[in-house]
Phi, psi and omega in degrees: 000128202275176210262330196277357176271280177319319148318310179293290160338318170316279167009271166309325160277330147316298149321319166308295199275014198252297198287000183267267160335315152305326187292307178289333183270344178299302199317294177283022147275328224251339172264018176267159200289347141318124161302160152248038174236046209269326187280352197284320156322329166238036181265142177281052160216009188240130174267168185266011172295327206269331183282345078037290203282306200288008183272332187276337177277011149217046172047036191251016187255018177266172164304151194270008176239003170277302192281000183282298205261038168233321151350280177295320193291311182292339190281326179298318197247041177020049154260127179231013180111193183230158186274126220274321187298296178266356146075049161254146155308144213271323177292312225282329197283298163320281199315316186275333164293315214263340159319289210276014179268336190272328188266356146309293225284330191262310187297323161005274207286311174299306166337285192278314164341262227295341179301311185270335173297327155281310158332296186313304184293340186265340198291329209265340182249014147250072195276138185068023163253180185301308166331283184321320159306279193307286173325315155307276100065272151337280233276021167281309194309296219277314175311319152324306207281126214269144142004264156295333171277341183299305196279004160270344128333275201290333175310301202318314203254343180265322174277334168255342181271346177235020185011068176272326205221135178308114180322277189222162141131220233214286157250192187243198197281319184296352180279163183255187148275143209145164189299343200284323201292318200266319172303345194256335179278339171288330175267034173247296205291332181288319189285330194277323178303290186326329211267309168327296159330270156006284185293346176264334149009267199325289198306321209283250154045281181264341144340284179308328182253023152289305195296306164328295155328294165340278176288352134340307156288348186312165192265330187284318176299337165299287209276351123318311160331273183348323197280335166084056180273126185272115228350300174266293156034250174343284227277252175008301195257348169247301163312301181273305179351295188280355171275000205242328203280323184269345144343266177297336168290358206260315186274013178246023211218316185276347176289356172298330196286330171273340168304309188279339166293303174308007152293256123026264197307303190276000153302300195306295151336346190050056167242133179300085190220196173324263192317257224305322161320317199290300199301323192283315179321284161320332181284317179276344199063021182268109181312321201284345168278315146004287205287283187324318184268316162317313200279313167329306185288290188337303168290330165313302164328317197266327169263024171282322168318305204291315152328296182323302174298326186277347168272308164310322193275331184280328185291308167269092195266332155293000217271140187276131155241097165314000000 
């Protein structure tokens, strides 16, 4: 199976599932017990003419499978409506947010590959020594530790008791455009990032170095041995080659969980990104944003998978992908 064939398959599944998933959150907005015009329904200054007027201007007073393929049809042409709260277009409301949720996400995302790629490989090749005990040990602590009390820990202690790091938001007010600009959102950008890395560790961690351990015992690694092959050798041609493929399926499996985390982080933080968009949104019931951030984070998700697999199909171009 050729790498462009396989692509192509990615592709249609991806697609498959973005129209699936649309189909379930239309459904399951549209089943919540609320109307979406529920406050406006119990404000005495709203007539039902008018709530009426604002149903027929976003089209919710058509069959519910009218309002499905109007939807979509717009959704195809990254329209996603206007914001019931702010009476902004829902990309545009995106468009401002989803940088600094993808660059938490993508240095992340880096952080634990190469962090856990080093533990993981030193806990299994000092296996039952003291490294090894502490590293298990960590990636015990991290695999425990909820989020929000971690990063309410560090606030505590770095930003208000060694005042090092800025409680929250993204810049500071004096900063500009400029190199000053971009250095103040990275020293903005460490305590959430650090608390992100950390909780993600723990799973990673002890995968790589189960997997290690595997091949270690392995009979073709014996019988490298045999050959009186030397460490890096070994390590280069044997150890990581066969380390790297269920690796990466694993991180590519783990981006809902860091997508879906970064809620949470940028509520405590205050930074304007997705997840905090998502969370206020849910709070107001403004659906079309709602609507907006779901499908966005959906795709973000299938195409992190999808990379994922097409980086597995180039380390093994014999490997068959169904």
């Amino acid at each position: 199976m050729t790498f462009l064939t396989v692509t192509l398959q990615k592709l249609r599944y991806l697609l498959f599932m973005l129209l699936l998933i649309s189909l379930i959150s239309f459904l399951a907005i549209n089943a919540a017990p609320n109307s979406m015009f529920g406050a406006g329904e119990l404000n005495p200054n709203m007539t039902p003419e008018a709530i009426a007027k604002l149903q027929a201007i976003y089209g919710l007073n058509k069959p519910l499978h009218l309002q499905y393929y109007d939807w979509l049809k717009n959704l195809v042409q990254l329209n996603f409506g206007v914001s019931f709260v702010s009476g902004e277009e829902v990309i545009e409301s995106i468009k401002k947010r989803l940088p600094i949720t993808l660059i938490m996400n993508l240095i992340s995302l880096v952080l634990v590959f190469s962090i856990s790629l080093y533990l993981g490989i030193k806990a299994a090749l000092s296996y039952h020594k003291k490294s090894d005990y502490i590293i298990s040990q960590l990636a015990l602590t991290s695999f425990a530790m909820p989020s929000f009390y971690l990063s309410l820990l560090l606030i505590i202690f770095f930003s208000v008791e060694l005042n090092w790091f800025p409680i929250a938001g993204v810049h500071s007010i004096e900063a500009k455009e400029g190199i000053f600009y971009y250095t103040d959102m990275a020293w903005h950008l460490i305590l959430p990032i650090s608390v992100m890395v950390f909780v993600s560790l723990g799973s990673m961690i002890v995968y790589i170095r189960s997997l290690t351990l595997e091949i270690l015992k392995s009979d073709y690694y014996y019988f490298a041995q045999v050959r009186n092959l030397s460490k890096k050798v070994l390590f280069w041609r044997y150890i990581l080659p066969n380390l790297l493929p269920p690796v990466i399926t694993l991180l590519g499996l783990s981006l809902p969980g860091l997508i879906g985390g970064s809620v949470i982080l940028e509520a405590i933080f205050g930074i304007e990104g997705m997840g905090q968009l998502f969370f206020m949104s849910a709070l107001s019931r403004d659906y079309p944003v709602i609507m907006g951030v779901l499908m966005i984070t959906a795709f973000l998700t299938l195409l992190g998978n999808m990379l994922a697999d097409i980086i597995l199909t180039k380390l093994n171009p014999y490997m068959k992908r169904d």
